[in-house]
Each structure stands twice: as structure tokens, then as C-alpha cells.
C-alpha positions in Angstrom: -44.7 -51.2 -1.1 -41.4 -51.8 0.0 -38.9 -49.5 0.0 -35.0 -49.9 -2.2 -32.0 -50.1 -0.3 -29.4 -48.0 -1.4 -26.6 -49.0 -2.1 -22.8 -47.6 -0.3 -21.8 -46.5 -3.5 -25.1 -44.3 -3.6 -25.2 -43.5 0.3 -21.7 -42.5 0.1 -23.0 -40.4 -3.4 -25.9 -39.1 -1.6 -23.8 -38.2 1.2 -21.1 -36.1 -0.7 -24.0 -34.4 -2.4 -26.3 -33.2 0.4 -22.4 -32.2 2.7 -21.8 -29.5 -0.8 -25.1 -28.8 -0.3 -25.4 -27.5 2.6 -21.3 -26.2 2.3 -22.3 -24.0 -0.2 -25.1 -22.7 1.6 -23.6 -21.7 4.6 -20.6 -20.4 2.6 -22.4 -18.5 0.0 -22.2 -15.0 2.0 -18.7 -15.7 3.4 -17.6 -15.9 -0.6 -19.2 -13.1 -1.4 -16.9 -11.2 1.8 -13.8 -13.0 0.8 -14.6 -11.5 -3.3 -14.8 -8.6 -1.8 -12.0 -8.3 0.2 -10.3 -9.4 -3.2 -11.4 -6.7 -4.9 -10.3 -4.5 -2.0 -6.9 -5.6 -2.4 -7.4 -5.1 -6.4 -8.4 -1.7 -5.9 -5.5 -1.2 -3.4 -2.7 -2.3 -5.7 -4.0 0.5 -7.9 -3.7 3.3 -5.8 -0.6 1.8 -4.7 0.5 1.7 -7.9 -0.8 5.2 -9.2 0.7 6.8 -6.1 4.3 5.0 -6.1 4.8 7.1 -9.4 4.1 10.0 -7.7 7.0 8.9 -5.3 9.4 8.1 -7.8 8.9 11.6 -9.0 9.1 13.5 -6.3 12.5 11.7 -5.6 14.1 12.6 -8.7 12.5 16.1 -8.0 14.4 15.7 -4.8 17.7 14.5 -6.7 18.0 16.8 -9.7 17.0 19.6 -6.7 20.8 18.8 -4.6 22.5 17.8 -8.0 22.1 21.5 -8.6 22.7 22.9 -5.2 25.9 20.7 -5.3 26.9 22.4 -9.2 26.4 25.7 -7.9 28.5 25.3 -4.4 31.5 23.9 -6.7 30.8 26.7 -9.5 30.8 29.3 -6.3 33.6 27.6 -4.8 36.2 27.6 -7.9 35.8 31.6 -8.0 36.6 31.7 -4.3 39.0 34.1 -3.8 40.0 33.2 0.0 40.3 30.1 1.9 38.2 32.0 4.4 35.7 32.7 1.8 35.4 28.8 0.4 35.2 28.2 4.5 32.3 30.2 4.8 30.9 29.2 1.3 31.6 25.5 2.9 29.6 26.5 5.7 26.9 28.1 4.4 26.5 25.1 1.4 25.9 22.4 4.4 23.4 25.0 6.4 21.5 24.9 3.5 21.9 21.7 2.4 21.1 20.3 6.2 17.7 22.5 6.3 17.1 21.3 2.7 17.3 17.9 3.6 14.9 18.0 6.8 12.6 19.5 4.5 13.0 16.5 1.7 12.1 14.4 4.5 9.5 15.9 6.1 7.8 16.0 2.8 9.0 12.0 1.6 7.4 11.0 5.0 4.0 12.9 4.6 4.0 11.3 1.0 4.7 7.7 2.3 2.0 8.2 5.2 -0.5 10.0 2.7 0.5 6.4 0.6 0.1 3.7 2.8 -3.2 5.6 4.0 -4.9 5.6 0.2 -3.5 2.7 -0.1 -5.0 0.8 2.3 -8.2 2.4 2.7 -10.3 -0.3 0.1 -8.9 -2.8 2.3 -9.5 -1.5 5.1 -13.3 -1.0 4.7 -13.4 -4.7 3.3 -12.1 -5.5 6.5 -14.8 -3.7 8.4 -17.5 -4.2 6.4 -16.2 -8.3 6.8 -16.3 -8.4 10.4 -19.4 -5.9 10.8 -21.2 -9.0 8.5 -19.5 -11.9 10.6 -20.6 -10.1 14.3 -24.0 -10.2 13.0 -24.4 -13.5 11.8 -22.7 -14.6 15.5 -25.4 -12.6 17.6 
């Protein structure tokens, strides 16, 4: 029985096939990590999104808040009888205002921390669970 010789159109066929092959097998579970991590980002860009509302609210809470302190300094300040009472009305107005704003900060940077930490939490247990599964293939 002799054996057919193959051709270099069919080696070169049989090649191609057998390199996917064995491509897809060693890259099945990486896939499966890199959908994953997609779906980590998917699920990141919602919270992101759900919370940036949240945000933009607060800072028109934050807004219509000194709109109102600055209406009432300027209602206050047109009944002033003294300049020494708008001075002290003046004074008080940017205490206020100054302590107002450190809190308005305080609570816009505990928002953006409390954002960027829900936020990224999905991708960052991708990214965990993803290198947990690629140490153990290595040992």
C-alpha cells in the first residue's frame, strides 16, 4: 500500500487547520477571562452611569442651595440700615458661605470616591479573578 503525497496546497491547508486548532484550544479559557472582563466593564459603565446622576443632582442641590444664600444676603443687604451693619452682614454672608463651601466639598469628594469605588469594583474583581486564573495555569 503506498501512501499519497500531499500536496503544498493541502500541507499548507492541513497546516493552517491543525495551528487554529490547537489556537483555539489554548485560548478557549483566556476568551472566556477577556468576556468576562468585558462584561466587567459593561457592568461598570452602569454604575457609572446610574451614579453620575446622582452627581449631577447633588450639584444642582449644591447650586440652587448658594443661589439662595446669595438672594437672601442681597434681600438682607438692601434693608441695611448702616454701612456698619451691611459690613457685618458682608462678613457674616462669607463666614457662612466659606463653611458652606468646605462642606459642599467635603461631601462632592466622598461622592466622587464613593463613585469611582462602585464604579470600579466589577472590574476590579474581573481583574483578580483574571490573574488568580492566569497564576494557576503558570504553576
Amino acid at each position: 500500500m503506498s501512501k499519497k503525497t500531499k500536496t503544498p496546497v493541502e500541507l499548507a491547508s492541513d497546516f493552517v487547520s491543525d495551528t487554529l486548532e490547537t489556537a483555539t484550544a489554548a485560548f478557549s479559557s483566556e476568551s472566556d477571562v477577556a468576556k468576562e472582563g468585558l462584561e466587567a466593564l459593561n457592568l461598570s459603565a452602569k454604575v457609572y452611569q446610574a451614579r453620575i446622576s446622582d452627581f449631577q443632582a447633588k450639584g444642582m442641590d449644591i447650586a440652587e442651595t448658594n443661589t439662595k444664600a446669595f438672594f437672601a444676603f442681597w434681600r438682607d443687604a438692601t434693608s441695611a440700615k448702616s454701612p456698619e451693619a451691611l459690613f457685618a452682614l458682608q462678613q457674616d454672608f462669607v463666614k457662612a458661605q466659606s463653611e458652606t463651601a468646605l462642606k459642599q466639598i467635603q461631601d462632592l469628594n466622598s461622592f466622587t470616591v464613593a463613585l469611582v469605588r462602585e464604579a470600579s469594583a466589577p472590574v476590579q474583581a474581573g481583574l483578580t479573578k483574571a490573574f488568580a486564573g492566569f497564576t494557576a495555569k503558570a504553576a
